[in-house]
SEZATI-167582 format. One line per 8 residues: number of its first residue (from 1); their letters; for each residue y, z, x of N, C-alpha, C, O. Coordinates in pm, whole numbers, plus 50000, padded with zeros to 5 digits. Atoms other than C-alpha are relative to their C-alpha. Layout:
NUM	A	Y:Z:X:Y:Z:X:Y:Z:X:Y:Z:X ~ ...
% end
This chain:
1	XXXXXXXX	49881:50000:50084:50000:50000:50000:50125:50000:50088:50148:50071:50186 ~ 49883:49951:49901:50312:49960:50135:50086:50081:49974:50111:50109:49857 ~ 49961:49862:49960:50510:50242:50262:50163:49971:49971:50240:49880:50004 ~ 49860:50023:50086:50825:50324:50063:50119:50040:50096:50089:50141:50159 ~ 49850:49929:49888:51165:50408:50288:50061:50035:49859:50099:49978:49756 ~ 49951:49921:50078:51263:50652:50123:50140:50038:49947:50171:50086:49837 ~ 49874:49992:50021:51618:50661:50169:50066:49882:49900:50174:49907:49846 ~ 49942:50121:50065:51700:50341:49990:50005:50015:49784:50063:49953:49694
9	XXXXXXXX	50045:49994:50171:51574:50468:49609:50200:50042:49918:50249:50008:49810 ~ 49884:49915:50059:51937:50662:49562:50053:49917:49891:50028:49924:49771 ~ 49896:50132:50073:52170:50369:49442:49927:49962:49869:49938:49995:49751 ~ 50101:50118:50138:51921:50133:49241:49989:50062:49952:50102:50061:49902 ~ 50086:49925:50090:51760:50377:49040:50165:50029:49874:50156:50005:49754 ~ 49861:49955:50071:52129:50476:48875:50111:49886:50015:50200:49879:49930 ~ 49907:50104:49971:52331:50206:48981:50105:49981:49871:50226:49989:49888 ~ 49882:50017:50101:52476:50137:48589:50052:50110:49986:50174:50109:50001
17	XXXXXXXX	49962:49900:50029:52519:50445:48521:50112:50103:50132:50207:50179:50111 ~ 49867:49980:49917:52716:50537:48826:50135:49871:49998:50233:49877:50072 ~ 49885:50099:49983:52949:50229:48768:50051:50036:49876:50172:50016:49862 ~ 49930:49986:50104:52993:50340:48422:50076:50162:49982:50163:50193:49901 ~ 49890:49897:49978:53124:50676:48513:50100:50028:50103:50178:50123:50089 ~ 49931:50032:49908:53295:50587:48822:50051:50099:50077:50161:50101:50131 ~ 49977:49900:49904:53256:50893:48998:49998:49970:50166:50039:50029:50266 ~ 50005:50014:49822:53177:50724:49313:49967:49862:50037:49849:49835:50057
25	XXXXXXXX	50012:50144:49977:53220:50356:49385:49877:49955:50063:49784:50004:50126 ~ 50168:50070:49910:52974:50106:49487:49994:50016:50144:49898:50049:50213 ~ 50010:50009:49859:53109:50078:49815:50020:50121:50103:50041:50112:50224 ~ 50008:49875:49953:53107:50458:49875:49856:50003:50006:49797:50043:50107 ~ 50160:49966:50023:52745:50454:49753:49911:49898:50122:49799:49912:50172 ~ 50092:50059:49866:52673:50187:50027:50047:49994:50107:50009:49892:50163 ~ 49985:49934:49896:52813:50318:50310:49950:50134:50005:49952:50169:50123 ~ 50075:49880:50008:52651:50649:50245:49895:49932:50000:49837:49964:50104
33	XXXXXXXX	50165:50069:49974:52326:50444:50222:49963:49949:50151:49859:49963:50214 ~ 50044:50067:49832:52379:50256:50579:49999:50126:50078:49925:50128:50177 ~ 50018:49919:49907:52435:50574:50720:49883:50093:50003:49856:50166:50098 ~ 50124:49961:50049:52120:50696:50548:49882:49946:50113:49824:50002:50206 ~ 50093:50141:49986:51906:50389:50627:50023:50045:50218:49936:50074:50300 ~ 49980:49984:49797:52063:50439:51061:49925:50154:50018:49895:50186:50134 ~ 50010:49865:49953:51954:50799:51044:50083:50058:50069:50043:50124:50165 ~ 49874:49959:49980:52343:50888:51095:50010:50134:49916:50078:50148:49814
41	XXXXXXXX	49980:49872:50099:52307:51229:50963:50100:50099:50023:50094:50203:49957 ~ 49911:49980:50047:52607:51326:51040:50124:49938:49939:50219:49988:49879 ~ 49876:50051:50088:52825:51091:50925:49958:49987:49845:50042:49962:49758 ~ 50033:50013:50147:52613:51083:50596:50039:50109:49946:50108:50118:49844 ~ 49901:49815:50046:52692:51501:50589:50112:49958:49967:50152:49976:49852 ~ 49852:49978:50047:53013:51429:50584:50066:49902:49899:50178:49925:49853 ~ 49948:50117:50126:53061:51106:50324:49938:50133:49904:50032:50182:49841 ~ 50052:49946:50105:52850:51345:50102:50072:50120:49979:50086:50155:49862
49	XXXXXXXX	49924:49907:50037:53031:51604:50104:50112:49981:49938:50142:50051:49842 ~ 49918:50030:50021:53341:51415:50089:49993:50000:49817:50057:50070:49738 ~ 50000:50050:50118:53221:51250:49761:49976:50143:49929:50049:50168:49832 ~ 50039:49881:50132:53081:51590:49590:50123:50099:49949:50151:50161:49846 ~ 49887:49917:50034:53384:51749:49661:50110:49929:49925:50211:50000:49922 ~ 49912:50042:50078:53602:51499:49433:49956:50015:49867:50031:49995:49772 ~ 50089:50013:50140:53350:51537:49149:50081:50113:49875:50070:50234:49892 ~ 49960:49907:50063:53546:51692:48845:49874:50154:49976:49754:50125:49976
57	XXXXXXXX	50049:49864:50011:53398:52079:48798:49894:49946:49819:49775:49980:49816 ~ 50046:50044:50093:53297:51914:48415:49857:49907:50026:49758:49899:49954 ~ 50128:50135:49976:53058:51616:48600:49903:50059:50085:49824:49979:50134 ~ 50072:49924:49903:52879:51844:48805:49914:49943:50077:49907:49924:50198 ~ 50147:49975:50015:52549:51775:48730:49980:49845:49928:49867:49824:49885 ~ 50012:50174:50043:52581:51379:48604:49916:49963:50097:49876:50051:50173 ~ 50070:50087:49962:52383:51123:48757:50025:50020:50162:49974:50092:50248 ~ 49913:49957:49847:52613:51073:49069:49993:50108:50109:49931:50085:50213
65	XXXXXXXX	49977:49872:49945:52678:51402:49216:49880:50029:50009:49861:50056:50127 ~ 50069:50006:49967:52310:51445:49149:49883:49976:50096:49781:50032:50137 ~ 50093:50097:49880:52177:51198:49379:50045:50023:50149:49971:50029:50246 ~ 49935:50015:49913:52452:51221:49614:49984:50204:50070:50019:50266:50170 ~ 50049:49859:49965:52340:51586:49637:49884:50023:50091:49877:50092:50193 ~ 50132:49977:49899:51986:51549:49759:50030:49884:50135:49934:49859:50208 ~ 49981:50092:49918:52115:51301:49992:50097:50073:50115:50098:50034:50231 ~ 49906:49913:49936:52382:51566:50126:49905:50101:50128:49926:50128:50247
73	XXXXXXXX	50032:49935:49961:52092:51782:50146:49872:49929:50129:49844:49999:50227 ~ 50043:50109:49907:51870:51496:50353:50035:50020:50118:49969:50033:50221 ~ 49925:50046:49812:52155:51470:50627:50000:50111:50070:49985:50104:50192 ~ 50009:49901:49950:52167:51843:50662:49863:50023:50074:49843:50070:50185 ~ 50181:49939:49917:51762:51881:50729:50010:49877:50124:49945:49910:50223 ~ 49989:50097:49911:51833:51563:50951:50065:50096:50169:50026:50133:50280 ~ 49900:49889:49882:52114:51768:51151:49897:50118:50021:49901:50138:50143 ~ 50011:49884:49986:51914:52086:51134:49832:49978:50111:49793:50041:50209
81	XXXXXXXX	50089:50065:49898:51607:51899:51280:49985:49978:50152:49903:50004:50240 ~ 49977:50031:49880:51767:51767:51534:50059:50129:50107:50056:50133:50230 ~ 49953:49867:49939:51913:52107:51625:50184:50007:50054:50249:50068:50139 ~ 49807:50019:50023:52318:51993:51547:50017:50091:49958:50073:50178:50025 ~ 49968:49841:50059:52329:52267:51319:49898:50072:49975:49794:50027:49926 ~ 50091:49860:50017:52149:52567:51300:49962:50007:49872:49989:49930:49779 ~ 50091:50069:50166:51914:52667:51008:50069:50087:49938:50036:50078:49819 ~ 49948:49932:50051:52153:52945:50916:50183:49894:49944:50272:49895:49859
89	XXXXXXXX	49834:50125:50011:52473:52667:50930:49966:49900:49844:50034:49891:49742 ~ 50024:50093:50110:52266:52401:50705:49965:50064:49891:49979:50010:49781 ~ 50048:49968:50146:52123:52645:50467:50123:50045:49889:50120:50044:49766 ~ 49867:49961:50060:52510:52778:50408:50036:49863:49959:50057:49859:49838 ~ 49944:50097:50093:52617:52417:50338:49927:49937:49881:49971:49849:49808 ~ 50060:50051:50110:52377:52358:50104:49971:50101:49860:49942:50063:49747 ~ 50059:49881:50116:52307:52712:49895:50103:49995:49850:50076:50052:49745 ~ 49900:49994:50095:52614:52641:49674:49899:49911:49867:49892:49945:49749
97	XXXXXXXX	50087:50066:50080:52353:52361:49530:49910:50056:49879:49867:49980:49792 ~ 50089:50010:50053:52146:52570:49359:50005:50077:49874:50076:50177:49869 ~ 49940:50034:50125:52128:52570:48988:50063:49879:49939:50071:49850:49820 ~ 49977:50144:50060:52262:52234:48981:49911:49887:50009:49841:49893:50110 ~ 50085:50118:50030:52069:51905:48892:50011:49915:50157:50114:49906:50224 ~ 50013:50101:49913:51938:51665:49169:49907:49927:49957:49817:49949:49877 ~ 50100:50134:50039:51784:51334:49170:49940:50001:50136:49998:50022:50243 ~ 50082:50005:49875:51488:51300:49405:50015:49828:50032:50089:49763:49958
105	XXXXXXXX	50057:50099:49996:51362:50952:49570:49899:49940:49917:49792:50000:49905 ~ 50126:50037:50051:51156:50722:49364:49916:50011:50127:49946:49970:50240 ~ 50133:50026:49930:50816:50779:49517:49846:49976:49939:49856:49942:49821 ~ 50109:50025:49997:50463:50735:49489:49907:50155:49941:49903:50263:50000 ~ 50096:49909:50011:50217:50950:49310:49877:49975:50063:49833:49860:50056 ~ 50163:49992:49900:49874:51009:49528:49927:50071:49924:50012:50117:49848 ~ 50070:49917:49996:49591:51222:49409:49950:50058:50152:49883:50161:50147 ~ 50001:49942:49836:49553:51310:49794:50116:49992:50070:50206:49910:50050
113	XXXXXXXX	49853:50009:49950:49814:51401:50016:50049:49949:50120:49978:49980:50215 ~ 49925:50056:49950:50020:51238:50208:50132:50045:50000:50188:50116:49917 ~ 49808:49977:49989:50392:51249:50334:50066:49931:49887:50052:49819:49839 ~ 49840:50115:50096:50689:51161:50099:49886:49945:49871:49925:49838:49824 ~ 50082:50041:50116:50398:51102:49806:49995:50120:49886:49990:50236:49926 ~ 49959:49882:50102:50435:51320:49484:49854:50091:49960:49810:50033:49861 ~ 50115:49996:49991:50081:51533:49487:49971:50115:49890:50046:50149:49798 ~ 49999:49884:50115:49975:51794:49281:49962:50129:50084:49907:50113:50193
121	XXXXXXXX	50006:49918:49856:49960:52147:49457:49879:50087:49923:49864:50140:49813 ~ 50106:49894:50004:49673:52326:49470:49867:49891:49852:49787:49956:49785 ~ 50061:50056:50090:49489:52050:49222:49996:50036:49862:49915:50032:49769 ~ 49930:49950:50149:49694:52182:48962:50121:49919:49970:50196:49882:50061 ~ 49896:50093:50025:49945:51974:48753:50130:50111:49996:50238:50093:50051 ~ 49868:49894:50036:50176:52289:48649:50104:49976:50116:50222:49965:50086 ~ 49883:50047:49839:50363:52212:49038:49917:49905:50005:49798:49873:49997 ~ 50034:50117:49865:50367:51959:49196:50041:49988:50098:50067:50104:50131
129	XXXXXXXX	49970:49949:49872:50483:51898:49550:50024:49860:50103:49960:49755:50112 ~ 49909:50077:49896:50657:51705:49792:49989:49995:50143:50057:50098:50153 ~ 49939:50001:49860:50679:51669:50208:50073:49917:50008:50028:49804:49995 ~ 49890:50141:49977:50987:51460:50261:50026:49994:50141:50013:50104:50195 ~ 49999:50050:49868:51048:51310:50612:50092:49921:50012:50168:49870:49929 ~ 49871:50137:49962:51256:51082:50803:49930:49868:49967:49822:49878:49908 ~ 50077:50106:50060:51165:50694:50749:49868:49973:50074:49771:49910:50032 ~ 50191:50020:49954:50859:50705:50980:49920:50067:50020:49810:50050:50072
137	XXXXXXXX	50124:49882:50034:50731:51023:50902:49977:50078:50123:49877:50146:50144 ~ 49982:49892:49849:50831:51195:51261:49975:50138:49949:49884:50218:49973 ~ 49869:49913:50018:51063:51427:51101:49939:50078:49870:49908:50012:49770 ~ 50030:49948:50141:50956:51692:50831:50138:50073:49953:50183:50144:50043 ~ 49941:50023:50086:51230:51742:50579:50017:50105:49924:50077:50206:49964 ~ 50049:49907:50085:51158:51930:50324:49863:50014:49934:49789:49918:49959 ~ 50118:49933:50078:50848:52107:50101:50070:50008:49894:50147:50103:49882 ~ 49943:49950:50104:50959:52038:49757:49881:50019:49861:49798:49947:49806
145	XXXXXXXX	50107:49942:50152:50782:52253:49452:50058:49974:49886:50142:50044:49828 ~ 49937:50021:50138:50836:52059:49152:49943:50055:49896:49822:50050:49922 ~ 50025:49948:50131:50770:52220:48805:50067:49908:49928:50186:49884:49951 ~ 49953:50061:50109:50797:51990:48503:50035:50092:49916:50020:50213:49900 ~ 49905:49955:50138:50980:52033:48229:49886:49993:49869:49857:50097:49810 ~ 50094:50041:50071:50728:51893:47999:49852:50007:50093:49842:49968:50209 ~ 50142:50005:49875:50301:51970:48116:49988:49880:49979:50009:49802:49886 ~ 50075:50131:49997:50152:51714:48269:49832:50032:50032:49792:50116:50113
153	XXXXXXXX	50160:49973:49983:49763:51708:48256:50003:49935:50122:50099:49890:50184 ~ 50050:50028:49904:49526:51616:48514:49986:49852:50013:50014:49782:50111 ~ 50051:50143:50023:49393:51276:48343:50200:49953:49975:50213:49831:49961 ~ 49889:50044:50032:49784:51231:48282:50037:49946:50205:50050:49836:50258 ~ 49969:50037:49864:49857:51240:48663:49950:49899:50062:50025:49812:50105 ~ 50126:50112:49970:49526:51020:48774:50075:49870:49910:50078:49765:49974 ~ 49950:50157:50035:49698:50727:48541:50098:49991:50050:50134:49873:50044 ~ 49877:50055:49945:50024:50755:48722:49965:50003:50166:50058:50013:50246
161	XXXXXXXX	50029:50034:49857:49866:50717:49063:50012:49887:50016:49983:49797:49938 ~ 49965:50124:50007:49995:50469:49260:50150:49936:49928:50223:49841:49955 ~ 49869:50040:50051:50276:50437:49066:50165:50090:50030:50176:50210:50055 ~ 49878:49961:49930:50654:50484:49155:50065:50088:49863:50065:50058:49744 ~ 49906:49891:50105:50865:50800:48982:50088:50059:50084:50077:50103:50198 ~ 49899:49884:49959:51187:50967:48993:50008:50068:49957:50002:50056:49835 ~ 49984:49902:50065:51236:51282:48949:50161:50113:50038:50217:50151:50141 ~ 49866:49923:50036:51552:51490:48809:49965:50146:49964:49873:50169:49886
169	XXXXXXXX	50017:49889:50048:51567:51837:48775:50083:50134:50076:50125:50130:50192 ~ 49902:49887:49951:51759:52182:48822:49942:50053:50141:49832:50108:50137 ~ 49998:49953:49902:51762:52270:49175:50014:50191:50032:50114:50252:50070 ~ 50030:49857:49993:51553:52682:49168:50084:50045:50124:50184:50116:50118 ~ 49984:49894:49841:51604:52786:49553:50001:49847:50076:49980:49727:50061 ~ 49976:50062:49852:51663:52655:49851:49986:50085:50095:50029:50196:50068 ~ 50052:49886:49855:51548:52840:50200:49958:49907:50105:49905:49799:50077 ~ 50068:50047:49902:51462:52738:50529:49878:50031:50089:49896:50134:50154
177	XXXXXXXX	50104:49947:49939:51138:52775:50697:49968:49911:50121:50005:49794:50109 ~ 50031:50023:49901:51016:52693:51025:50082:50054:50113:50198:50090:50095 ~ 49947:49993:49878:51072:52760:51416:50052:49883:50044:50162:49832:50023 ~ 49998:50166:49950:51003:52430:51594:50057:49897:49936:50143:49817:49973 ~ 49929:50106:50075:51041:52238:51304:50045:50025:49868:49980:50005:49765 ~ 49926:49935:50102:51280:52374:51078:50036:49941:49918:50117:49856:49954 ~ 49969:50135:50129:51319:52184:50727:50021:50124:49887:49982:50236:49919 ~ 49994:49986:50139:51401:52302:50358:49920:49991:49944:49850:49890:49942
185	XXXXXXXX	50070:50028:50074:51216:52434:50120:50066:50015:49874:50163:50092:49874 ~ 49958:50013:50133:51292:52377:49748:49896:49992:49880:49794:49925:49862 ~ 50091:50030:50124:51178:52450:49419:50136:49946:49876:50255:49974:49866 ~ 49915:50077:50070:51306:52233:49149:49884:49994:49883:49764:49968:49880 ~ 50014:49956:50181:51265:52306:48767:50036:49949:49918:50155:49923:49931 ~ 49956:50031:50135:51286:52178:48427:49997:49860:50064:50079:49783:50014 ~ 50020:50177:49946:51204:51821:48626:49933:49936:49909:49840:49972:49837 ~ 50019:50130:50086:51169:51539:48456:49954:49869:50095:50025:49811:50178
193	XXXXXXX	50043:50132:49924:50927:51243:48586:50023:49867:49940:49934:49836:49861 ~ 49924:50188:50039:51118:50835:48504:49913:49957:50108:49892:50003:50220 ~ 50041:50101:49943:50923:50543:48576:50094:49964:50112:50204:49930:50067 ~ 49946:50112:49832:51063:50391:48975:50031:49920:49968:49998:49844:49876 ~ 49980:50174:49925:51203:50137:49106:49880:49954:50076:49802:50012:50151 ~ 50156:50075:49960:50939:49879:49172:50015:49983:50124:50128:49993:50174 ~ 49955:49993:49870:50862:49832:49519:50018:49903:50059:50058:49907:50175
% end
């Protein structure tokens, strides 16, 4: 199957819907993407921030600000990886996040696990679960524990294998774990799984 780059899902997946609220232009949304796509994680920190911080206090939690959130939080585990900022520096720019809505990457459901593939934890649907990485799977990222909003069975999961989903949902916690390789962990609630962008 071929192997999804992960950074690229942000835009497409929302695209009308960020043009129709015009929180954050196209050509904001694709220069935050090239700097994505280069593994420029700090100049992506800092477009993302830029943009979240114009977001009226009312749009919070829209589409936009959403996406441009987990993408904030991306450049930080990028920086914190690399050892630019400390895990006490990135977890402060990001803790304000939580309680508010983020949009993940479309990815890939597996019944076995794999990086950056949406799996089920513990061979239970109630979580599910995440390793996110850089685009060639060096770099670990984050551990994200999703909880739907709605259950999903077992035979429900097994038919969406293989197939591409995004998922939205209130951003529980945020924490950092590791020595060596220090990444984000997150649990994210009341998620909601949308059919992908095709690949």
């Amino acid at each position: 199957m071929k192997k999804i780059i992960i950074l690229l899902f942000f835009v497409f997946a929302s695209c009308a819907v960020v043009r129709g609220q015009e929180l954050i232009s196209d050509e904001q949304f694709q220069k935050l993407i090239g700097f994505l796509n280069e593994e420029n994680w700090q100049e992506s920190a800092k477009l993302s921030e830029v943009l979240l911080l114009k977001i009226p206090a009312n749009q919070q939690d829209d589409d936009a600000p959403a996406i441009v959130r987990y993408m904030y939080i991306t450049s930080e585990a990028g920086l914190m990886y690399m050892g630019k900022v400390t895990k006490a520096e990135a977890l402060k720019n990001v803790t304000g996040f939580t309680g508010h809505t983020i949009f993940l990457p479309s990815r890939t459901v597996s019944l076995k696990f794999g990086l950056n593939y949406i799996v089920s934890s513990d061979n239970k649907t109630d979580t599910l679960s995440i390793s996110g990485t850089n685009r060639r799977g060096t770099d670990l990222f984050t551990f994200e524990s999703i909880v739907p909003a709605k259950p999903i069975t077992m035979d429900e999961l097994k038919g969406y294998a293989g197939k591409l989903f995004r998922i939205g949902g209130r951003l529980k916690s945020i924490t950092v774990a590791g020595s060596m390789l220090p990444h984000f962990i997150m649990v994210i609630d009341n998620a909601i799984l949308e059919p992908g962008d095709k690949q």
